[in-house]
C-alpha positions, 0 to 999 in steps of 0.5 A: 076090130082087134089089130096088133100090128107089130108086137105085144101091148107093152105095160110098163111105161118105163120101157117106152121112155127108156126107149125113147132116151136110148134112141135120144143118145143114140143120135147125140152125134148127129144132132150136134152136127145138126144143130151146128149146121143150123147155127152157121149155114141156117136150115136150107142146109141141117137136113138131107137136101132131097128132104130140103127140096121137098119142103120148099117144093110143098111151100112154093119155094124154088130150091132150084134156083138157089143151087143154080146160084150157088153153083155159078161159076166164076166166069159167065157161061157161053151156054144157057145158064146162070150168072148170077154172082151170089156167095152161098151165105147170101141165101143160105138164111135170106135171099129167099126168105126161106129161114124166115118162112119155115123158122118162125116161132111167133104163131099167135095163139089159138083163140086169135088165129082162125087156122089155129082154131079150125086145127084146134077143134078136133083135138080133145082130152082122153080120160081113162076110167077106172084102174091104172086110169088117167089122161091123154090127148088125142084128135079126130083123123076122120069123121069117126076115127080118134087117133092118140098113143098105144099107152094111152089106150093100149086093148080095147077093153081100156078103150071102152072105158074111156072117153074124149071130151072136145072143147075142153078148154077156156073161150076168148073172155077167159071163161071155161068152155062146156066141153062135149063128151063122147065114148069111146067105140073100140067093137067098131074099130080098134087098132094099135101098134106099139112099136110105133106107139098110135092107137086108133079108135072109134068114137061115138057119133053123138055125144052124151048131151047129143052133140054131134062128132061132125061138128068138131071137124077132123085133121086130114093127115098126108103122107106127103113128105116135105111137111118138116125139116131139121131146124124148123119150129113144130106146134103142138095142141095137148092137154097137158096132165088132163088140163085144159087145152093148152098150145106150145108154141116156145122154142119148138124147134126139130132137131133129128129126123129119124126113120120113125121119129122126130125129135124136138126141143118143145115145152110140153108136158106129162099128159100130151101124150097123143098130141098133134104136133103142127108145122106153121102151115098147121100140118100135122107132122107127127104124133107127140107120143114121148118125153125124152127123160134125162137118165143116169148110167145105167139108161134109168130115167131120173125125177127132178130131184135127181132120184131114180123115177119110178111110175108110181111118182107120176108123170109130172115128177119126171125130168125130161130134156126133149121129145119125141113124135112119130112121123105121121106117114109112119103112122099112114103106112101102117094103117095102109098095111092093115086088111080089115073088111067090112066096115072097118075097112070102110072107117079106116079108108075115109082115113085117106079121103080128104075131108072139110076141116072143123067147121068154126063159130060164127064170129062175134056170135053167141054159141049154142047151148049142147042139145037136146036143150039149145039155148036159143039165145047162148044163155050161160051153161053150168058154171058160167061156161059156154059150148064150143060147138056149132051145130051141124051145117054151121061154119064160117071163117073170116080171115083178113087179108085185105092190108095196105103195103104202101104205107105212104101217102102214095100207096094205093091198098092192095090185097096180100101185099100185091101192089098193082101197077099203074097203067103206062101209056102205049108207046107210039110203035109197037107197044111195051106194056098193055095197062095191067088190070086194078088191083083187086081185093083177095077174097078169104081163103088160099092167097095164089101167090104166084098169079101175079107174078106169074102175069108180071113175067109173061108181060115181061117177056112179051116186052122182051120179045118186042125189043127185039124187033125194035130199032135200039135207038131212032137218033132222029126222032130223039133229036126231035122230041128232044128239041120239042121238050126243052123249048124256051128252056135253053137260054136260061141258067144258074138257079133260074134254069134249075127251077125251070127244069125241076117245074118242067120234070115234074110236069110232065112226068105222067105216068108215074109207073110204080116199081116193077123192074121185071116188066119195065126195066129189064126187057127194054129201057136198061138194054145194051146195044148188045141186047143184054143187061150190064151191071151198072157197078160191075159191068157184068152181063146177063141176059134180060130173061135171067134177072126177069126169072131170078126177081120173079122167084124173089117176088113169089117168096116176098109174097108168100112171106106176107101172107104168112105174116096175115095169117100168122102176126094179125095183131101187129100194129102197123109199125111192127108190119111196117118193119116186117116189110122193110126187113123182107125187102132188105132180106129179098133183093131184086137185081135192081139198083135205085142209085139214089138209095130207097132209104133216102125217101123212106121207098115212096112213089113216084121215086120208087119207080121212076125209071131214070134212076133204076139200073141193072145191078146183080144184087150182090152188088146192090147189097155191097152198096147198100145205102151209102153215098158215092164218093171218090177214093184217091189213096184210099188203098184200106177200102173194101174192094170188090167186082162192084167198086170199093167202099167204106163207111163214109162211101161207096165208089162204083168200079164202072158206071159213074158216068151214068150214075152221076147224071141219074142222081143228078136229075133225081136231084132236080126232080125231087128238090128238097128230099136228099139231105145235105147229111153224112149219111145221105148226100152231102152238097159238098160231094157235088162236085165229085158227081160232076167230075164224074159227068165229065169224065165219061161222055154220055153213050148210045146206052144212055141216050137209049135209056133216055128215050124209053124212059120218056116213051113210058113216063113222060119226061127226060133226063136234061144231063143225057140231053144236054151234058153241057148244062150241068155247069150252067145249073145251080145245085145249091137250092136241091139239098133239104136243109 
């Protein structure tokens, strides 16, 4: 079948990159306005925003909630809705890990990522045979179909002269491959078009040494959109000048969407000309069908020497400044126009039905010599070189997602850096939190990132829904149970009752819950009597289920980010992911506040989660703080001032709160002696006593006292500064500090 789409086969080359340069300065305005938005805003914002909200919607992401941020007003609404105080900059490029997750650029190459093989196989170097010949790329979109450029095979009758070779391209060890040759069908089914330049092509079941096509997979194409915006980084698998299967991974980066076509800054060649060209989640996007020539005045493309190029210099003499690919759904659109019968329709149909990927070797496994004569044990073909193919039936992928997030002493491995909580114990009425199940290895394949969080959030919710038929505060029973905790304590002081009371916080802090404010901290222990969360800076309120909701979007991102980097950087060490994850949570903040500083003890558990020192904080304000000590600043007017308190290098001072934050690093430094060091940048002893002048002058509240008992109820022990503020003059400090 024979079927010309939208005009004549086009025979001179020239007109395809003239064309393709003229639509390139046609767009110079709008793709510097483009680039300048990705320069200063990040890519949220260079494309159209419904493009935008199709991408992130297609990753997971949830673009809403973004723009609910930035649309906050100044004041809290008295209707539902959020209050969240971010400036736009905040998450413009970070706050959900977006310009991170669909900006990267450092895709492993394709011989050590399992996804980057399967994408690879069905991708094969086309060779024209006789006049005018040469080479191209193409790859299988179904199990029959070959889809590459209108000037690659432009009539059927160059497509019966030419062939696809597969695996035409170097193995793990550096050897050549033995690639598998198939010709070319177009009396089964042929069509092109070329204004949008694709052709596709049958291609013969078996090869010439009786390998099957099956073996080779395909690439299931979608007209989805979503798959790509303006300032997201592209791949592409080619063949460039016939040479052996390379990628381009560089600098890859859109830079214009068009109605037809993407253009992006991509190092390609002459020669990839009906290339695939991938997003990070190897999705193709497009078909790489043109170098963007730098021309003269006159629009005529130019060589590298600067003279006027002519066909007959060859591809490779050109001088190019982008590239151009057809949108895919362009491509899926036009072949949904055709009306072909019989069995072409039947071939052209198994286009849009969604098949298995190619299938891979078996790992670490010798591979078939090509039939008709298999190699039973994988002796070396021609040459040295070896067959890339597997025989029918055949595949198996491993992909390794079983990692430790952890990376202290503490930390238990978990799967896709899914930290499981530790069971807490069933509060006496009614209970919080029921004990979560083990964490549990991730088998291979998709990880659901939003399952665990998901569970978080209900869990959350639920506990949300207790608090509110719990008495805020049983003063009574506090009383009790406080009395019964420090028996034979009271009568000691100086450094004989700080040794007592750091011997008795340790002992009795069982459970040790790890870090998890959306299930713990906001439905219950950080509650105000009115029911709401109050920043522990800036005195803001907000309702519980706002900062639940808001950190569980965080979470999913973080998530879905490090399983990016399993698939993705699989030979980083353990400090380069170490550092990846330390940069993930710095650029993913939940709403939650450790007043003493998560850098201070390297996030280790229990530190990490103990309760008596975490507080509500919106995370603009937690950022503003950053790690910095607390400090006092009279007639310090040139301090940076904001909604959170006032701040400079060598401290920060809380607008509201000191009360509280003073006796919590105070019991962080009874509980954990030795671990804060008497440094610049940490706490100095010196700056005790502005923690106690602090203490004294705000009075222990109701708030306090109730978030001293629903920390106890979870974790076992107490803060002695909310239930005795007299003591914090009778304990000697000096023997807390490392020195």
């Amino acid at each position: 079948m024979t079927t010309e789409l939208r005009s004549e086969r086009a025979s001179d080359q020239l007109s395809q990159l003239t064309a393709a340069a003229r639509r390139y300065a046609d767009r110079t305005g709008q793709r510097d306005r483009n680039k300048a938005v990705l320069a200063t805003s990040g890519v949220l914002y260079a494309d159209d925003p419904e493009r935008v909200e199709k991408r992130l919607a297609r990753l997971g992401a949830d673009w809403s909630l973004a723009r609910a941020i930035e649309r906050t007003p100044s004041q809290p609404a008295a209707t539902a809705g959020s209050t969240l105080l971010l400036p736009p900059d905040s998450f413009g490029r970070d706050v959900l890990g977006l310009e991170r997750l669909i900006g990267r650029n450092n895709l492993t190459p394709v011989a050590f990522l399992e996804e980057g093989v399967l994408a690879a196989r069905p991708v094969g170097r086309i060779t024209v045979r006789g006049p005018g010949g040469g080479h191209g790329t193409g790859f299988l979109i179904s199990p029959a179909l070959l889809l590459t450029n209108h000037h690659v095979l432009g009539d059927p009758e160059e497509a019966a002269r030419s062939e696809v070779a597969f695996a035409f391209q170097d193995g793990v060890d550096g050897g050549p491959l033995v690639p598998a040759v198939f010709r070319l069908e177009p009396q089964r089914f042929f069509v092109t078009d070329q204004g949008l330049d694709f052709s596709l092509v049958a291609v013969a079941p078996r090869g010439t040494q009786g390998e099957a096509l099956s073996s080779f997979g395909r690439l299931t194409l979608s007209e989805a959109q979503g798959k790509v915006v303006i300032g997201e980084f592209v791949n592409i698998v080619q063949h460039p000048r016939g040479e052996p299967k390379q990628l381009a991974l560089r600098d890859n980066q859109v830079v214009d969407v068009l109605d037809d076509f993407l253009h992006y800054e991509c190092d390609t060649q002459p020669g990839s000309s009906g290339s695939p060209v991938f997003n990070d989640q190897w999705e193709v996007v497009a078909l790489h069908h043109s170098a963007v020539p730098k021309t003269d005045e006159q629009g005529r493309p130019l060589s590298v020497d600067g003279t006027v190029w002519q066909p007959d210099m060859g591809e490779q003499r050109l001088a190019w400044k982008a590239n151009e690919g057809v949108r895919i759904s362009r491509v899926l659109g036009a072949l949904h126009a055709m009306s072909p019968a019989g069995e072409a329709a039947r071939l052209r149909d198994e286009v849009f039905t969604a098949g298995p990927a190619a299938p891979a070797p078996p790992e670490n496994a010798p591979r078939p010599a090509p039939a008709p004569a298999p190699s039973a044990n994988g002796t070396a073909g021609p040459n040295g070189s070896r067959p890339a193919y597997v025989p029918e039936g055949t595949a198996r992928l491993t992909v390794p997602l079983w990692v430790t997030v952890g990376l202290g002493p503490s930390a238990a491995p978990t799967a896709a850096g899914v930290t499981g909580a530790q069971p807490v114990p069933v509060p006496p009425s009614p209970p919080l939190t029921p004990p979560p199940p083990p964490a549990a290895p991730i088998a291979a394949g998709p990880v659901e990132t939003a399952s665990a969080v998901e569970k978080d959030v209900t869990a959350a919710l639920v506990n949300l829904r207790l608090a509110q038929d719990r008495p805020y505060y049983d003063r009574a029973a506090d009383q009790a149970a406080r009395e019964a905790y420090y028996a034979g304590v009271g009568e000691l002081s100086g450094d004989a009752l700080r040794r007592a009371l750091t011997d008795l916080l340790e002992r009795t802090h069982t459970p040790r819950p790890r870090y998890k404010p959306i299930r713990l901290l906001y439905p219950w222990v950080d509650l105000h009597p009115d029911g709401r969360l109050h920043s522990i800076y800036s005195g803001k309120d907000f309702a519980p289920e706002e900062f639940i909701r808001a950190d569980a979007a965080v979470a999913e991102n973080r998530l879905a980010r490090v399983r990016e980097l399993l698939l993705h950087e699989s030979t980083a060490g353990p400090a380069e992911f170490e550092a990846e994850f330390d940069a993930l949570e710095d650029s993913l903040p939940f709403n939650c506040e450790h007043v003493v500083p998560q850098s201070w003890f390297a996030k280790q558990e229990p530190m990490r989660g103990d309760l008596h020192h975490l507080f509500a904080c919106e995370s603009g304000c937690n950022s503003f703080r950053g790690n910095i000590p607390y400090i006092d600043f009279p007639g310090f007017p040139e301090a940076v001032r904001d909604a959170c308190g006032m701040r400079e290098a060598e401290g920060f001072e809380p607008r509201q709160g000191k009360g509280s934050v003073a006796r919590a690093t105070l019991y962080f430094l009874l509980r954990y002696p030795g671990l804060v060091g008497d440094a610049p940048g940490e706490f100095p002893e010196e700056r005790l006593p502005t923690l106690l002048t602090w203490h004294d002058g705000e009075p222990v509240s109701e708030y306090e006292q109730h978030r001293n008992a629903a920390a106890a109820e979870i974790q076992g022990n107490r803060n002695p500064l909310v239930d005795h503020p007299d003591w914090a003059r009778r304990i000697d400090f000096s023997g807390v500090w490392r020195r």
